[in-house]
PLY file of the C-alpha trace (Angstrom):
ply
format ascii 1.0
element vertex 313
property float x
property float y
property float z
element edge 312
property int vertex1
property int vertex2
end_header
147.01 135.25 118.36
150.14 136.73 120.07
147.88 140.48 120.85
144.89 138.32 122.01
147.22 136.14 124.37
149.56 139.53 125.57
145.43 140.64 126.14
144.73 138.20 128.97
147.91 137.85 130.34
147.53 141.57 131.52
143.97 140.37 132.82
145.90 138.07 135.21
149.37 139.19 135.53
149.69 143.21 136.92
150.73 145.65 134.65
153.88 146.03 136.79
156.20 145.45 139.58
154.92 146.25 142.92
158.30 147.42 144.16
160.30 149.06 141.05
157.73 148.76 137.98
159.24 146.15 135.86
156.38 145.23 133.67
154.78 141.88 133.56
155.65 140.41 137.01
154.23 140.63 140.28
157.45 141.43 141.88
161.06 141.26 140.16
164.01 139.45 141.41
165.53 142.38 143.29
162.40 143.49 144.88
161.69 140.37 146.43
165.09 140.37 147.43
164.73 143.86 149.20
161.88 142.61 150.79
162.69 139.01 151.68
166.71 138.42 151.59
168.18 140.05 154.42
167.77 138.16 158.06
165.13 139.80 160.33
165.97 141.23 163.23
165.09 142.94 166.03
163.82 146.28 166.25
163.16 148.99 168.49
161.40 152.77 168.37
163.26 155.62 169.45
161.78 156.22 172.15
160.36 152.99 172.84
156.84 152.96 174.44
156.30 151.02 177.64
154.96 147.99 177.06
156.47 147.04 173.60
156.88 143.16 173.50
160.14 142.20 171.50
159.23 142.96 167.47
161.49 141.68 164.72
160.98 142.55 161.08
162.23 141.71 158.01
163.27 144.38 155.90
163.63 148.64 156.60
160.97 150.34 155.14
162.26 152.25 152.69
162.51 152.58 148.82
161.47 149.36 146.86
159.99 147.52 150.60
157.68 150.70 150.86
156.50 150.89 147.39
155.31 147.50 147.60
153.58 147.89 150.78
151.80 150.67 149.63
151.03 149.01 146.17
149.44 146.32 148.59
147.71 148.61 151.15
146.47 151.89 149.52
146.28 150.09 145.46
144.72 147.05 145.91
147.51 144.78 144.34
146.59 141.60 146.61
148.69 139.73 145.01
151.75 141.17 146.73
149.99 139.38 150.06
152.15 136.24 148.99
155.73 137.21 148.92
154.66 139.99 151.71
153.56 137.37 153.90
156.88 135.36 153.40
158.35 137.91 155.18
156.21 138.15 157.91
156.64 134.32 158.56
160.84 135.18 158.40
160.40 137.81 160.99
157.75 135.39 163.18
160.42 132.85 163.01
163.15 134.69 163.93
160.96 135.94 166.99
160.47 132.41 168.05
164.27 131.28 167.28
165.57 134.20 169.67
162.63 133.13 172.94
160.35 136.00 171.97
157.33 134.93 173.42
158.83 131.91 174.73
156.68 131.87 177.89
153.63 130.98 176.86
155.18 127.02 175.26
153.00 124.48 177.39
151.36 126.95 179.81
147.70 127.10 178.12
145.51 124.17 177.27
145.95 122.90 173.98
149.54 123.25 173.23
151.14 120.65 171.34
151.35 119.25 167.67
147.73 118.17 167.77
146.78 121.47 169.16
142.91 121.77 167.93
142.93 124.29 164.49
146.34 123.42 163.35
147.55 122.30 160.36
151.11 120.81 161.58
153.74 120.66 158.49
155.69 117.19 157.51
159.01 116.18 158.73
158.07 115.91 162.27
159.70 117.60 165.42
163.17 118.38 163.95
161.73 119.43 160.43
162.06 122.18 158.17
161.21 125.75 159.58
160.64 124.37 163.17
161.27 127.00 165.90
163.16 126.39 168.68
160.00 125.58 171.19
160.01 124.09 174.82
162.16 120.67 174.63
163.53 121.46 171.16
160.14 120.18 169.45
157.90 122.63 167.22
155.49 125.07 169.20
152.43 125.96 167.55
151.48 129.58 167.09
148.80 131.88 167.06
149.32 135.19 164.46
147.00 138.11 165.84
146.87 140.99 163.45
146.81 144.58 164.53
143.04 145.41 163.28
142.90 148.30 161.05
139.97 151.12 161.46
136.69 150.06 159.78
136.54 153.45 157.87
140.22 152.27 156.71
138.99 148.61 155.86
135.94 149.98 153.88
138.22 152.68 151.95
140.69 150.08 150.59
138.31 147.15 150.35
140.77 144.78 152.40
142.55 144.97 155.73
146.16 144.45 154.82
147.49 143.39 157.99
145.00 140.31 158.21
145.69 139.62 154.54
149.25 139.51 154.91
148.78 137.27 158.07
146.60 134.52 156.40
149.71 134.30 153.82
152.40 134.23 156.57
150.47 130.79 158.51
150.08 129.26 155.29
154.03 130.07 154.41
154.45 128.89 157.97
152.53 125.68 158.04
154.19 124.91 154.60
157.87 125.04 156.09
156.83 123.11 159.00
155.47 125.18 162.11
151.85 124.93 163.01
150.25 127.91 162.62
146.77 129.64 162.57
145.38 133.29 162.12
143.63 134.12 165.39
141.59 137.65 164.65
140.91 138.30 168.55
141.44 142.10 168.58
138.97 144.57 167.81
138.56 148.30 168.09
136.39 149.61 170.86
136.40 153.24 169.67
136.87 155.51 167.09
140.88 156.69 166.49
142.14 159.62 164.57
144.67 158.85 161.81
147.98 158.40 162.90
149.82 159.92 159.87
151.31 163.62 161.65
150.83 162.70 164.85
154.36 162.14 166.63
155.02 159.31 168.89
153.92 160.19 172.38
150.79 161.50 170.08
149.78 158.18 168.57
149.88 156.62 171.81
147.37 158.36 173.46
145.04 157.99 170.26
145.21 154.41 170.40
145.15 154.12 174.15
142.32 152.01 175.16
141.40 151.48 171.63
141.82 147.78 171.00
139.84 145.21 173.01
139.59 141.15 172.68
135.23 140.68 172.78
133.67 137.88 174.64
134.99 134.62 173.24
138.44 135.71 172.38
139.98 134.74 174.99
138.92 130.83 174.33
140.46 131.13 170.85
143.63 131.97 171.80
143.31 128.96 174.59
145.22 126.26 171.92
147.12 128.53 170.52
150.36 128.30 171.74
152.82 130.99 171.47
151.23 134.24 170.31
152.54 137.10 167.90
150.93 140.22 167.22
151.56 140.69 163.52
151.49 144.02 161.62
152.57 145.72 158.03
154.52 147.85 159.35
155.97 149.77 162.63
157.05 153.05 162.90
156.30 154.62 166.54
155.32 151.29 168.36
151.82 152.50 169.48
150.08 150.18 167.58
152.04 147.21 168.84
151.93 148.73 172.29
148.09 148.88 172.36
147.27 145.77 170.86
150.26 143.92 173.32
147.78 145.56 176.35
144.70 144.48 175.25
145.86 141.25 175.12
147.92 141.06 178.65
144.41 141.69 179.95
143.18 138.27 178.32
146.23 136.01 178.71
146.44 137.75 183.00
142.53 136.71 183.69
143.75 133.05 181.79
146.88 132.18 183.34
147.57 134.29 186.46
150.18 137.37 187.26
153.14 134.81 187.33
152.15 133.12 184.49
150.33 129.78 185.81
147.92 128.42 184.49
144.50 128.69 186.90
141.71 126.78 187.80
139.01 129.59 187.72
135.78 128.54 185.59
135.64 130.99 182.89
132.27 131.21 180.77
132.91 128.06 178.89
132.61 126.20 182.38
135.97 125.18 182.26
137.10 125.06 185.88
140.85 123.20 185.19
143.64 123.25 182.28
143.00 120.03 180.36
146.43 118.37 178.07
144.80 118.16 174.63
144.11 114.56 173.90
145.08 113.48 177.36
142.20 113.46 179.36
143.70 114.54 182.44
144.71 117.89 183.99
147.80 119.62 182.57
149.97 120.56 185.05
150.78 123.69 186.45
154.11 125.30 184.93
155.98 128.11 185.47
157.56 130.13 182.94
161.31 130.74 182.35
163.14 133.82 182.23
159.93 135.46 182.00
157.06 137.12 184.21
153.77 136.54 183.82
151.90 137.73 180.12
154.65 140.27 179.63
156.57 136.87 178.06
153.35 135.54 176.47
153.47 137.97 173.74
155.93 138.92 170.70
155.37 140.70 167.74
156.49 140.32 164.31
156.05 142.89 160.72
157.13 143.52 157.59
159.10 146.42 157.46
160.14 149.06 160.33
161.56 152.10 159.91
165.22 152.23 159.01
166.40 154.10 162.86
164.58 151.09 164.68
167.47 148.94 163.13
170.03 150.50 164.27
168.50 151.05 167.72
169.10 147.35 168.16
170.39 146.96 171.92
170.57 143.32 172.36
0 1
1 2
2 3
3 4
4 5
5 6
6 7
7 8
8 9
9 10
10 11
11 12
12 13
13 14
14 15
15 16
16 17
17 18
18 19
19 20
20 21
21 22
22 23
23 24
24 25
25 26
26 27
27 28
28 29
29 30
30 31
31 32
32 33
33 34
34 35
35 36
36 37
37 38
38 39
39 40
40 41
41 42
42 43
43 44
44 45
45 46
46 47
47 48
48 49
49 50
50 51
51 52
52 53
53 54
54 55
55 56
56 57
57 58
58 59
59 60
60 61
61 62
62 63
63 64
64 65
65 66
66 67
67 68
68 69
69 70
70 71
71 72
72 73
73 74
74 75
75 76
76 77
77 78
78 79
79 80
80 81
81 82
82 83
83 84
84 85
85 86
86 87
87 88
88 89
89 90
90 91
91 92
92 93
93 94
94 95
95 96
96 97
97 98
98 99
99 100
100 101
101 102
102 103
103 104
104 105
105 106
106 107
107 108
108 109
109 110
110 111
111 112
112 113
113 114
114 115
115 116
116 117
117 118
118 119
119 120
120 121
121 122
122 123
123 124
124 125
125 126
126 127
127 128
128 129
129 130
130 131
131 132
132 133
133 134
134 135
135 136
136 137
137 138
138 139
139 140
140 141
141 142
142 143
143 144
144 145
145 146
146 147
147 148
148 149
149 150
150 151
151 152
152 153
153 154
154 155
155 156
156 157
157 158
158 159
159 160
160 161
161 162
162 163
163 164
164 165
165 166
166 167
167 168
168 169
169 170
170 171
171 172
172 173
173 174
174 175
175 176
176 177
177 178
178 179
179 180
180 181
181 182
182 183
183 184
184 185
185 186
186 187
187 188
188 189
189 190
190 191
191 192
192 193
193 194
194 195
195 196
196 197
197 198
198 199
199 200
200 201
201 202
202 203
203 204
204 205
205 206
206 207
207 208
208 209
209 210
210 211
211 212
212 213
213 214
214 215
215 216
216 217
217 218
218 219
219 220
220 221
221 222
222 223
223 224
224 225
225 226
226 227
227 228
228 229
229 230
230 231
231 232
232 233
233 234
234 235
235 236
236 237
237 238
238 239
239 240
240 241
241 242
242 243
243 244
244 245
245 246
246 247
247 248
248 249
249 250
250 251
251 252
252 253
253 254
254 255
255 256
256 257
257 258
258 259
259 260
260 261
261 262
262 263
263 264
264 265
265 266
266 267
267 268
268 269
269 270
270 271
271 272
272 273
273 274
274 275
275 276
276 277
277 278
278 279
279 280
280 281
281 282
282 283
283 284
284 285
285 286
286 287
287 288
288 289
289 290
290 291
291 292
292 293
293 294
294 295
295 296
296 297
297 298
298 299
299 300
300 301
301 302
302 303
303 304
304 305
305 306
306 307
307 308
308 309
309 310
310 311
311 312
């Protein structure tokens, strides 16, 4: 009985630690720690690429936080998404603590605790895990994950970054901030891969890449604050790319100085509407911030250990 039951455990547990190989566990005390224990902060490339929003992350990318990335990208253990996407939701939370993105509270239709697609946590306004949003109440937010290539997505039978994002709005809508994966960006071209290409290399492979299709544009309408999400970060060109493709969206949406705008877009909607209200929102301006450039923050897993210490606050 005790080889038959040591059978299926392996058929449900992994044969070993994502981060340091411990058997029997799908990630060990001090890998999880490594990966979820310090406080994110905020990070920035050397050099930085024009057009970076603000990115926090939770943990350097090095040693057991890189083994257990790769374990979940390039091996297939999907189980890691879980703790991996506890992370995430750490560094989107310390994005929204700090104003990253703050811009965007109240400007476009929909935002609110009863924003439409939401799943709002318990313990109302002043609960657990509730960012600091416009008034001091909870701001809903919209996780948009850097798309990877399709050739990538078919070769590793997942897209890790979208995986890992679906686990960081449910760890996010569990501790008491309304959150919801929106899956607006997609690539309009085929890129090289970016592993040996330098910096100023991988931005001009990605430039113009990324696009948000017809449609996107009223997804992201009740979502609140938005954060581009990713793995990882090492250059910034991903981040970069997928930050311009979505200026381009949130500029036709709310105007160059970030107000909301009473052009009829293809749904036919000619004026902001409050959610539940009935009546039109009214136009706000944002603070401390300039049109989309403040709509948009970003938030991953793991950065590279230099982007740390390039911290300039």
């Amino acid at each position: 009985m005790r080889g038959w039951w040591q059978d299926l455990t392996d058929l449900v547990l992994p044969a070993e630690c994502g981060g340091c190989g411990r058997p029997r566990t799908v990630l060990c005390p001090e890998c999880r720690a490594a990966l979820t224990g310090a406080v994110p902060s905020r990070v920035r490339p050397e050099p930085e690429p024009p057009g970076l929003p603000v990115v926090h992350a939770a943990a350097p990318y090095e040693d057991e936080v890189r083994a257990v990335l790769l374990a979940h990208k390039e091996r297939g253990a999907l189980m890691l998404a879980r703790p991996l996407g506890a992370a995430l939701a750490g560094a989107v939370r310390a994005g929204l603590a700090t104003g990253g993105g703050s811009g965007l509270a109240g400007l476009v239709p929909g935002v609110g605790s009863g924003a439409a697609g939401f799943v709002p946590g318990g313990g109302g306004p002043g609960g657990p895990g509730a960012p600091v949003g416009v008034g001091g109440s909870r701001t809903p937010v919209s996780l948009v994950p850097v798309p990877s290539a399709p050739w990538a997505v078919r070769a590793r039978g997942h897209d890790p970054a979208r995986r890992i994002a679906l686990a960081a709005a449910g760890e996010l809508r569990r501790t008491g901030t309304p959150a919801r994966v929106v899956a607006v960006l997609r690539q309009r071209r085929a890129v090289a891969d970016q592993s040996g290409l330098n910096s100023r290399q991988r931005l001009d492979n990605l430039a113009g890449a990324l696009e948000v299709p017809a449609g996107g544009a009223r997804l992201l309408a009740g979502g609140g604050r938005v954060v581009i999400v990713d793995d990882l970060m090492t250059t910034g060109a991903s981040l970069t790319e997928a930050a311009r493709a979505l200026k381009a969206v949130l500029v036709a949406r709310t105007g160059p100085y970030g107000r909301v705008t009473p052009k009829v877009t293809g749904e036919g909607m000619s004026q902001a509407t409050a959610t539940g209200v009935g009546r039109p929102e009214a136009v706000r301006e944002m603070r401390g911030t300039n049109g989309a450039e403040g709509m948009l923050a970003a938030a991953v897993v793991a950065a590279t250990p230099a982007s740390f210490e390039i911290n300039r606050n």
